[in-house]
N, C-alpha and C positions, 0 to 999 in steps of 0.2 A: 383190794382194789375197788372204786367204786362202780356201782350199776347204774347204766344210763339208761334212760328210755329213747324213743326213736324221737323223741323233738330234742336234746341232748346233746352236748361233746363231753370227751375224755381227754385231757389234757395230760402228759408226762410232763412234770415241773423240772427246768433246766435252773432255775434259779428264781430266787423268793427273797429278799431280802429283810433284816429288822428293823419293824421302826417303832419311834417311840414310844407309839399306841400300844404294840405286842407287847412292850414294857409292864405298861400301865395299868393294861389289862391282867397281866399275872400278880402283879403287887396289891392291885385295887380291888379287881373285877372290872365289871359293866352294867351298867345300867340295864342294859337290854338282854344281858346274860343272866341265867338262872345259876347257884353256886353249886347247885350238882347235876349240871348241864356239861357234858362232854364236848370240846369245841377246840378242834385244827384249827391253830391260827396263821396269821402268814396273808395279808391284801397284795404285797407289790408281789405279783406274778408274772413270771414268761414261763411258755415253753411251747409243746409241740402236739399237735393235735394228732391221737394215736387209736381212737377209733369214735365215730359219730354216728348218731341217728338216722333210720333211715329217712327222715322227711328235712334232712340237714341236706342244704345245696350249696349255700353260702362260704361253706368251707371245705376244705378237702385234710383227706389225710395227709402227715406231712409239714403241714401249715405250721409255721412259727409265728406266734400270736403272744402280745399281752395280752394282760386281763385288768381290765379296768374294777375297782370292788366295788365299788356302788350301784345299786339297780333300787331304780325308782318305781312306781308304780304304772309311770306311761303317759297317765291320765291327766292329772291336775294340772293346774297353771304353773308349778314351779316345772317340772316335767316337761312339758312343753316350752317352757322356755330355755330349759337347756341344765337345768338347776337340779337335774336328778337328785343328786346325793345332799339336796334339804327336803324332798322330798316327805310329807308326814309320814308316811309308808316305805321309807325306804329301808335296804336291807345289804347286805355288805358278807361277801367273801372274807373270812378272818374275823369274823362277828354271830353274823347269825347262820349264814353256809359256811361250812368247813374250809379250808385255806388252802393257801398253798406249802406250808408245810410240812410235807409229804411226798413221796414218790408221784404220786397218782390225783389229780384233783378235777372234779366234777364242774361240767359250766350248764347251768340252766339254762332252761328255755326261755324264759324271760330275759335273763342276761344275754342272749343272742338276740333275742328281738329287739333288746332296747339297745344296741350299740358297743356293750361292753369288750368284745373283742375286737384287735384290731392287727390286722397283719404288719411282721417287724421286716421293715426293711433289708435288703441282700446286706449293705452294708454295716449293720451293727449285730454285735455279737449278741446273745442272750444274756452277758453279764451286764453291758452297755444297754440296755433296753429294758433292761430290770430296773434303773434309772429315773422309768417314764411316771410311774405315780408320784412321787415327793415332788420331780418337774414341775406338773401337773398343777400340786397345790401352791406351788410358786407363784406360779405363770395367772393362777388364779388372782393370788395378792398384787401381782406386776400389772394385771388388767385394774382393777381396782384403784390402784394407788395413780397410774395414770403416770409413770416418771418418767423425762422425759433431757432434754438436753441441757435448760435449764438449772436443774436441781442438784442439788448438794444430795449424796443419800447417806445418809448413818444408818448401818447396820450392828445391831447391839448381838453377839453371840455368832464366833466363828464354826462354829460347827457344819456339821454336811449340810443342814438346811440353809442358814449362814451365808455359806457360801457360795450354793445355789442362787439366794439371792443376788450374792456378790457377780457371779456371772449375767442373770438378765440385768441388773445395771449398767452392767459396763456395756450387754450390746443394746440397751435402750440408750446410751452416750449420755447419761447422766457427767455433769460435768467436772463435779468432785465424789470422788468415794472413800468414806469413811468405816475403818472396821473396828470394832473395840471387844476385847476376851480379856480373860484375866489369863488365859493360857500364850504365851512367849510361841511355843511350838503352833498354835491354830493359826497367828497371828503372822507366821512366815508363810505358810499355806495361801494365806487371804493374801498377801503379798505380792505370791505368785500365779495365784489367780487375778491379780488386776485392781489390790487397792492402791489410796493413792496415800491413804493415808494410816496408821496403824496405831492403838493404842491401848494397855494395857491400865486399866482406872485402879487398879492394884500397885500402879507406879506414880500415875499422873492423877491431876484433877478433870478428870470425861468435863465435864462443864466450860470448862476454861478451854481446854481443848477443841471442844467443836466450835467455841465460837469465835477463836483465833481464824481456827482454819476454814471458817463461813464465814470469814471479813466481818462476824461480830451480828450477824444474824441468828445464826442458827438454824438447823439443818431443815431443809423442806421436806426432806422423807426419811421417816426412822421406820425402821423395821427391828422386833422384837424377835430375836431368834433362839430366845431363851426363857426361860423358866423361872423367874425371878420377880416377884413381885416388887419391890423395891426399884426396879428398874424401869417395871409399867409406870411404878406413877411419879419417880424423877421426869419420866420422856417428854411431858408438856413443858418441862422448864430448857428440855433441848435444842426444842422443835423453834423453826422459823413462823413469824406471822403466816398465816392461811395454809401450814404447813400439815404434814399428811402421816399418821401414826398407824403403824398396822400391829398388832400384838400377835404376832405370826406364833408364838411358844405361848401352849395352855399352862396352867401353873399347877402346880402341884396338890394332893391333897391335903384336906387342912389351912392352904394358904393362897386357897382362891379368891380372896376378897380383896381390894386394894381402893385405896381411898384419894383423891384429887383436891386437892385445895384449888378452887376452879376461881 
């Protein structure tokens, strides 16, 4: 179990979910990791705060909290603009602090000062609230992309993130939504999460497709929810005039480069 100081909490992990970082990381490594560097991984955290420091007031034992992984410095202009986790200095739970995969996981002092915790509502479980980081980086692209009632969205890659996407569109009232997977099973999923339209480019032509179903424009907002180079740099021949591309899936090793006939 770990030791805390008195500026400190001690969190029991109710649930940690994987994502495709944890992946990436075991395959690849990281940047910011050393290769004979010992490191709990596991960023999307809930659980239950089960004993705190004594200069700790802001929470009590008891407390069901996420953890948000990212802790920035405080300081700088990204920091204070709300931009922690671009932070130059920033540092991350499941990265450079140990995770939450584990029984037992440690929250900094800094991580308490800068906001990282945050109490889970009566009415969601800690499975439902394990949820709230990939949300998160959604919600982040959904602020960006700006979509709106207007807008056709294609979403390329039905996957959990995908589909997430697929949910704030639909409650931003985007006015067509488009999901496209090669997988038949993802593609019923999107379905029932609220597309309007579904397609499989392993059956059809994606191209011809979106721009039937955008009255021949093409789509105002694509979001990339997948891992596919070939697909980042089709997207410009997708996308509508003044249209809005997010490459929401990092690509893979070896095949991070992608070229644009602009």
């Amino acid at each position: 179990m770990p030791e805390i100081n008195e500026n400190e909490l001690l969190i029991k992990v109710k649930a940690c979910n994987i994502c495709g970082t944890d992946i990436k990381i075991l395959q690849y490594g990281y940047r910011q990791m050393k290769e004979e560097e010992h490191r709990i991984l596991g960023h999307e955290v809930v659980g239950e705060v089960v004993k705190k420091g004594k200069n700790i007031s802001t929470f009590n034992l008891g407390d069901r909290v996420a953890v948000a992984p990212n802790i920035g410095c405080g300081h700088c202009y990204l920091c204070v603009a709300g931009y922690n986790n671009l932070c130059n200095d920033c540092k991350a739970f499941g990265i450079n602090l140990d995770g939450g995969f584990a029984e037992y996981m440690k929250v900094t002092e800094k991580a308490i000062i800068g906001g990282n915790l945050m109490i889970i509502p009566e009415n969601l479980s800690f499975l439902e609230a394990s949820i709230n980081e990939p949300f998160s980086c959604v919600y982040n692209a959904y602020e960006s992309l700006k979509t709106g009632p207007s807008d056709s969205v294609l979403i390329i890659g039905a996957g959990a993130m995908g589909l997430l996407h697929l949910i704030f569109s639909k409650i931003a009232g985007a006015r067509k939504l488009i999901v496209s997977d090669i997988s038949d099973d993802r593609l019923k999923l999107a379905k029932k999460y609220g597309a309007d339209i579904i397609l499989n480019p392993s059956k059809v032509n994606l191209k011809e497709e979106v721009f039937i179903n955008t009255g021949g424009k093409g789509a105002d907002v694509i979001i990339i929810a997948c891992s596919v180079p070939s697909i980042q740099e089709e997207s410009l021949n997708l996308a509508a005039k003044l249209g809005r591309i997010n490459f929401f899936g990092g690509l893979p090793e070896g095949k991070d480069s992608i070229m644009f006939k602009s």
